[in-house]
Every structure is written in C-alpha cells, then in structure tokens.
N, C-alpha and C positions, 0 to 999 in steps of 0.2 A: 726560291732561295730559302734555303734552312736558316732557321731561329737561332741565333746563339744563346746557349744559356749556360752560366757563367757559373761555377759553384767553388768556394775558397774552402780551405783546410789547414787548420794550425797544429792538431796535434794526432797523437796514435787515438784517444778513443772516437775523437771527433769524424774521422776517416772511416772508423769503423761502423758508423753509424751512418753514413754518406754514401759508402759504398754500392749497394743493391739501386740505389737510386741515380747514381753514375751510373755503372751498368747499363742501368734498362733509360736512358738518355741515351749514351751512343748505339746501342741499339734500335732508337727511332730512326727512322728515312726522312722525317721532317727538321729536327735540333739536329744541333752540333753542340757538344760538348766542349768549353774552354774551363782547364783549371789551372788553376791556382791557387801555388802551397808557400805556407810562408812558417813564422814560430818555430814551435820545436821540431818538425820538419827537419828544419835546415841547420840544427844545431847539432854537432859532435856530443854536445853532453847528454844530447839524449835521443842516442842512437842516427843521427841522419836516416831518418823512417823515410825518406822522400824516396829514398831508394827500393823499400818495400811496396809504394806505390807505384812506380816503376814497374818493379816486377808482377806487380798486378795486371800488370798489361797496359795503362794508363800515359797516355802523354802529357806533360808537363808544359802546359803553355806559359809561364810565367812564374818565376819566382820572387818571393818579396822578402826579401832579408831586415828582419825588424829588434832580432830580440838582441839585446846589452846585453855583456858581463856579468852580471850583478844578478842579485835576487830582491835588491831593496825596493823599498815605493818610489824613489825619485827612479830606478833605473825602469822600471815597470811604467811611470808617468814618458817619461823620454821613449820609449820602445812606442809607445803608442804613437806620440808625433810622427816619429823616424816610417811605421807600418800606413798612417795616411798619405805619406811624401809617395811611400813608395808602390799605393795602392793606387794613387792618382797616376799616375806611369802607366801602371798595369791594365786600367781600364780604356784611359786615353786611347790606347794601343789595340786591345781586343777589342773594345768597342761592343759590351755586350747586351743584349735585347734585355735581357733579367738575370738581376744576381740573386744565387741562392746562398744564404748563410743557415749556421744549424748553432744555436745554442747562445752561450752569453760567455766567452772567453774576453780579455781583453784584444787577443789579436784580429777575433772578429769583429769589434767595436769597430778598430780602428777601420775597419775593409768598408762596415756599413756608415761611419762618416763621408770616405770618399765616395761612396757609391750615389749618397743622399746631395752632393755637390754637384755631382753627376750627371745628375735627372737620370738612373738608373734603377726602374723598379727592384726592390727588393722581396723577396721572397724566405721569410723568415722559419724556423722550423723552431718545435719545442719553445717558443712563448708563453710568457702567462705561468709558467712555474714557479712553486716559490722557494729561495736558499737561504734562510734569515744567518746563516753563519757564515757567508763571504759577501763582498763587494760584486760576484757576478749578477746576485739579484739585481743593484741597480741598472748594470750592465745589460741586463735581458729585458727588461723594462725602457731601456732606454732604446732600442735595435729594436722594439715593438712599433716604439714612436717615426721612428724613421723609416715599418719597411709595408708593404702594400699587400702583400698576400701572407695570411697566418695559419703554418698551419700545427695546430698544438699536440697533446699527444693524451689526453684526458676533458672532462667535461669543468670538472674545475678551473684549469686553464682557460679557456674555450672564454669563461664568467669573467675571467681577471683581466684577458685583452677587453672583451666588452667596455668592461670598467675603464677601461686606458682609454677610452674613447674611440675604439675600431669600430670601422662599419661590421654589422655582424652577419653579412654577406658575403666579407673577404676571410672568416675567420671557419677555419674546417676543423674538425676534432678527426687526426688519422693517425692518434696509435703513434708509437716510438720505433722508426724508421728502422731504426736496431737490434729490433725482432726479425724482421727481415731476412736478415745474414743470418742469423740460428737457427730458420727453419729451414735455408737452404746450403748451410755447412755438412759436409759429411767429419765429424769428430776424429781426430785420434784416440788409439787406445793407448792404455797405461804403458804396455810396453815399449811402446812409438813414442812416446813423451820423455821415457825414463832417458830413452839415446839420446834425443836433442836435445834437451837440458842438458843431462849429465848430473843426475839427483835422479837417487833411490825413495821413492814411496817410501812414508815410514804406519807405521800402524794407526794415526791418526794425520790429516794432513791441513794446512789452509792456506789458501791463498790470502796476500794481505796490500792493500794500497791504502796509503795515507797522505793526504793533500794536504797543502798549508790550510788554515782557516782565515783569511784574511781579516775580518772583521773581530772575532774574539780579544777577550781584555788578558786570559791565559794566551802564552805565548804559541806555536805551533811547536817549537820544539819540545817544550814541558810538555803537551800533551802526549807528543811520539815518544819520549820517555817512559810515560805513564804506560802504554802500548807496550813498550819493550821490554816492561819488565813484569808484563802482564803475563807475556809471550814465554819468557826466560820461567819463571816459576812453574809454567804447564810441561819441564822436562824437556828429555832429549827424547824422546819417544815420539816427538809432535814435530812431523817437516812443516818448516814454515818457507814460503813462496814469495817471495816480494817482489813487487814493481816499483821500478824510482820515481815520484811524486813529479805532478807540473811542473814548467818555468815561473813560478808567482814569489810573493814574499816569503821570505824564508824556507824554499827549498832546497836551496843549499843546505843550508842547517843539517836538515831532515837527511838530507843524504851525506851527511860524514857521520850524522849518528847510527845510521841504519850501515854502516861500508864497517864499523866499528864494532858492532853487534857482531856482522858476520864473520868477520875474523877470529872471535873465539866463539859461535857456535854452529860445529859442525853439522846440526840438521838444519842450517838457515842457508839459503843463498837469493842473491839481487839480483832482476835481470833487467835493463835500462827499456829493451822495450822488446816483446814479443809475439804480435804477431795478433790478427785475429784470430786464424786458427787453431795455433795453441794457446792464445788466454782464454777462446771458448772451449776449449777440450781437456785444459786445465780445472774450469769450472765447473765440466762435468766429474771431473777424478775426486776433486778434494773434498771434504766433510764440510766445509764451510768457508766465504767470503768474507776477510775481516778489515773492517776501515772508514774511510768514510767518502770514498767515491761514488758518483753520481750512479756508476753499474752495478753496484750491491742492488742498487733501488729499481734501475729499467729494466737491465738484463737479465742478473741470476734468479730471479725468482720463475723466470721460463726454465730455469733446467730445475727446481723445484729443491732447491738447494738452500741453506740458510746463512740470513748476513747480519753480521753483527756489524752494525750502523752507530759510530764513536761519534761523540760531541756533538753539534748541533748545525754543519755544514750542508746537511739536507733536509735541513728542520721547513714542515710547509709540504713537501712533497707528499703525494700519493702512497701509503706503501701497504706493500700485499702483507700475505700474514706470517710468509719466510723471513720478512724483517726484524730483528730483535734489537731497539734503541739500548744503547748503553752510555751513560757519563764518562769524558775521558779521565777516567780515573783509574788506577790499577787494579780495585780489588773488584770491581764495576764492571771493568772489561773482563777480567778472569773469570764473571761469575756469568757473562753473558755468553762466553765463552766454552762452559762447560752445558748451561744452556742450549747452545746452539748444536753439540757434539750428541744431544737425546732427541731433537727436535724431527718431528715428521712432517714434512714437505709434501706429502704424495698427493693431498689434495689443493694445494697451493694454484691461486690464478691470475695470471701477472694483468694488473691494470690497465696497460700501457699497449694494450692492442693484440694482434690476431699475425702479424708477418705481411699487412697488405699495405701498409703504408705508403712505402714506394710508387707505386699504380696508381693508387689513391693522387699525391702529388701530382704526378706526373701527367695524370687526364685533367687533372686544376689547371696544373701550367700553359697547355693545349690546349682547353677549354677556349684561351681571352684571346680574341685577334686583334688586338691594340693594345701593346700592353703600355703606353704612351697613358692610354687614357687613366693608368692605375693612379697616376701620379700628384694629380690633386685631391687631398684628402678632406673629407667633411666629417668633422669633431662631435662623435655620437653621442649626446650626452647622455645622464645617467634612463632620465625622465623617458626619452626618447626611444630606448630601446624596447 
C-alpha cells in the first residue's frame, strides 16, 4: 500500500517552493500524493492561484477556505480558528501517514495545530530561521515544536531547532527547496515577457514586493510610502514591476496605495500574482529585486542579481553578498537603490543550497518505516546535545 503523504499550501511563493518536491512525490511508485490548498489560494483578491496549480498538472484533494474580509489582527486571529475547523475535516477524511508543511505563515500554523491533534507526524521545512520584524518568527518556532522531522535550509537553523529542544537526529540541513525549480526552469526571454505582461523594458528596470511588517512600531503603510516615493524620484526612465503583498495586517493598505501610485505612473504596473515562471524570468530580466520578501534573500541571489532588503522583516536571516540592507526610509532606499543599479553579482553564492533539496527530503521521508513511532518526542536539552 502506498504511503500517503500530505503536503498544504497557502500562497503563490509558498507553492513555488513546494513544487519540485510534489513532483518527484507523485513520481514515486511507493507515496501517493494528497494536497491541500487553502489561504490566498482560494481568494479572488489574490488572483485564485489554485487554479495555476491545477494547471500544473496537480489534483486538488481538499480545499480549506479560511481566510476573512479583512486584513485586521482580529480578522487574521478568527481566520486561524476558522483554518483548524477546517483542517480537522481535511485530515479526518485523507487520513495522512505524514504532513508536510514549509515555512511559518499563519495559514500553516493553523494546518499544524490540527495535524499535532491528530497524531499526524509533521514534517516541517525551512525551520530554525530568523524574522525579528514579523509575528511569523513566533509562528515558525512554534510549527518546530509541534512537528517531527526538520528539515532546514542552513547550518544556522540546523543550531536554532537544536536550541528548541529537537532531537538532533530528526534535524537535516537540505538547502532551500526553491533552488530546485531555477535549476530546472527553462527562463523566458525579454521578448516573451514583454507580450504577456504587456510592459515595455525600460532602460533601467525592478522588480518590487512589499509585505506588511507585522511586528514593527512604524506602520506598514508609512513604510510603503517611504518606498513610493523612493521609486517616484528615480524618474520615468526606471520600469518598476510589482506584486501585490500577502493576506496579513495591513495589506489592504498597501494595495490601494500601490493601485494609486499606478494610475499616474506610466512606467509602473501591479500584477496580483504571476507565475513561477515568469517571476523567475522576470528576475532574470530586471537590474534589481526591491522589497522586503523573504525571495530577495533565498532566491535571487542564485540568478546573481541584487536585492535591496527594506526594514527589518528579514532581519536574522542568512544573506549572500547580492543583498543590500536598507532603512525604510526614502532617501535610504533611493541610495540603496542606486547602489544596487552599479553592483556586481557575478561572483555571488547563494547560501541556501545547490537545487537538491527535494531528493534530499524525500529519501528522509522514505528513509522511516513507522512514521508512528516519530510522534513522541524527548526534550534535548541544551547540556545534552
């Protein structure tokens, strides 16, 4: 009887990361693959991506409809309740050997509560990171505690579940799964981008995503201001690329002032959610990644490209030497910015792994023939290790 193994997905980057790893799961003759997609997935405001997974070829075993109206903290507290109601459903029903979760969103919180109710081992990815400028920190710290197999994406990590009390047995260091899919993307070229956008290259170019900061005493939208008028001052000569920010607090915000920006400047446009393969062949085209998404830090620094890394949302993390930290301030980002437009990448070497991640996983998971027995855990302490 093949193994089910269970893997959840809440948003576009989270999928894009998951990906190679799905894959090469329904390509074993031993697992069967069950997913389950919930979050921004299943939401109109940000793009119904479930559909993109779909068209990936992927069946859709379960959907969990979790996320509110709202971008507040109560509606983001509620979305969580509503996402265990309806993970407990989900599981009941597949009934899976092991769930795979990847990161520290709230919607995965919510999957790895039920799962930990469950008696369903968990299988955690990219643990042990650190984000001193959002609430996912707690979030990924807390999904450590709750899951049985760790697999991180650095040597740093690796020390921080230690620290959490993991057995340091269950804890693999295999690289950022999300290298995976860029070594085996074939790119578009500029001309093949310029059609399906519909945006002309301009003689300077950037891609730009901007997340709420949860945790900051500066607002999220002050900061994206700061940003805009960072942007606005480098001229019409500069196309600027944007992707609409998470489901979190104050993303809404963020997106009527970003839908405002673009209506009077002609070299800017918004696009809700695009694709792996063109935000990877995006990332090859443009001069520079500006923002403060978690991908300026894992990803672009393999296409040896530079990121200008705003406020302190991935303060703690690993970062190569394409990364250029900047204060969200406007003259701070502008100067990081012009910074990043002279900067040479060519010998750039992304921390975060080689493209084997996936395999790596996947002979772990295959490795354990009870995966029952993962489930009572003994508390390593500091002494002990």
């Amino acid at each position: 009887m093949k193994r089910k193994i269970c893997v959840v997905t809440g948003s576009r980057a989270e999928y894009g990361l998951l990906y190679t790893l799905m894959k090469e799961i329904e390509k074993d003759n031993d697992l069967q693959l069950q997913l389950v997609v919930t979050g921004m997935h299943l939401s109109p405001e940000f793009g119904l991506t479930y559909q993109e997974i779909e068209k990936d070829g992927f069946t859709i075993n379960y959907k969990v409809e979790m996320l509110l109206s709202t971008d507040t903290s109560i509606g983001v507290a509620k979305s969580i309740g509503v996402g265990i109601i309806g993970f407990a459903d989900a599981f009941e029903q597949l009934k899976p050997d092991v769930l795979i979760l990847l990161g520290d969103r709230y919607e995965i919180f919510a999957a790895a509560q039920a799962a930990l109710v469950a008696k369903i081992p968990i299988a955690h990815i990219a643990g042990g990171d650190i984000t001193e400028g959002s609430f996912d920190e707690a979030i990924r710290h807390s999904i450590t505690k709750m899951s049985h197999l760790h697999f991180v994406t650095n040597e740093d990590s690796k020390k921080i579940v230690k620290q959490l009390g993991e057995d340091p047995s269950r804890i693999f260091n295999v690289g950022s799964p999300g290298i995976d899919r860029i070594m085996s993307l074939k790119l578009l070229d500029r001309k093949k981008l310029e059609k399906l956008l519909d945006f002309t290259f301009l003689e300077k170019n950037l891609l730009i995503t901007f997340h709420p900061v949860t945790l900051d005493y500066q607002h999220s939208t002050q900061q994206f201001k700061e940003l805009l008028e960072a942007l606005h001052s480098l001229g019409p000569n500069v196309g600027l690329m944007f992707t609409k920010p998470n489901a979190d607090p104050e993303g809404q915000g963020i997106i009527k002032l970003l839908d405002n920006f673009i209506a009077i400047h002609s070299n800017a446009v918004v696009y809700t959610s695009l694709g792996q393969l063109i935000y990877f062949s995006l990332i090859a085209e443009v001069d520079a990644v500006v923002g403060n998404s978690s991908s300026g830090v894992y990803e672009v620094p393999s296409f040896k490209k530079p990121t200008v890394n705003i406020g302190d949302r991935q303060e703690g993390r690993i970062l190569a030497s394409s990364v250029i930290n900047c204060a969200p301030e406007k003259y701070e980002i502008e100067k990081a910015i012009n910074q990043a437009f002279i900067k040479d990448c060519s010998d750039v070497v992304n921390p975060y792994g080689n493209g084997k991640s996936s395999i790596e996983i996947l002979n772990v998971i295959k490795s354990i023939n009870n995966y029952n027995s993962l489930l009572k855990k003994h508390f390593h302490k500091v002494g002990e290790i």
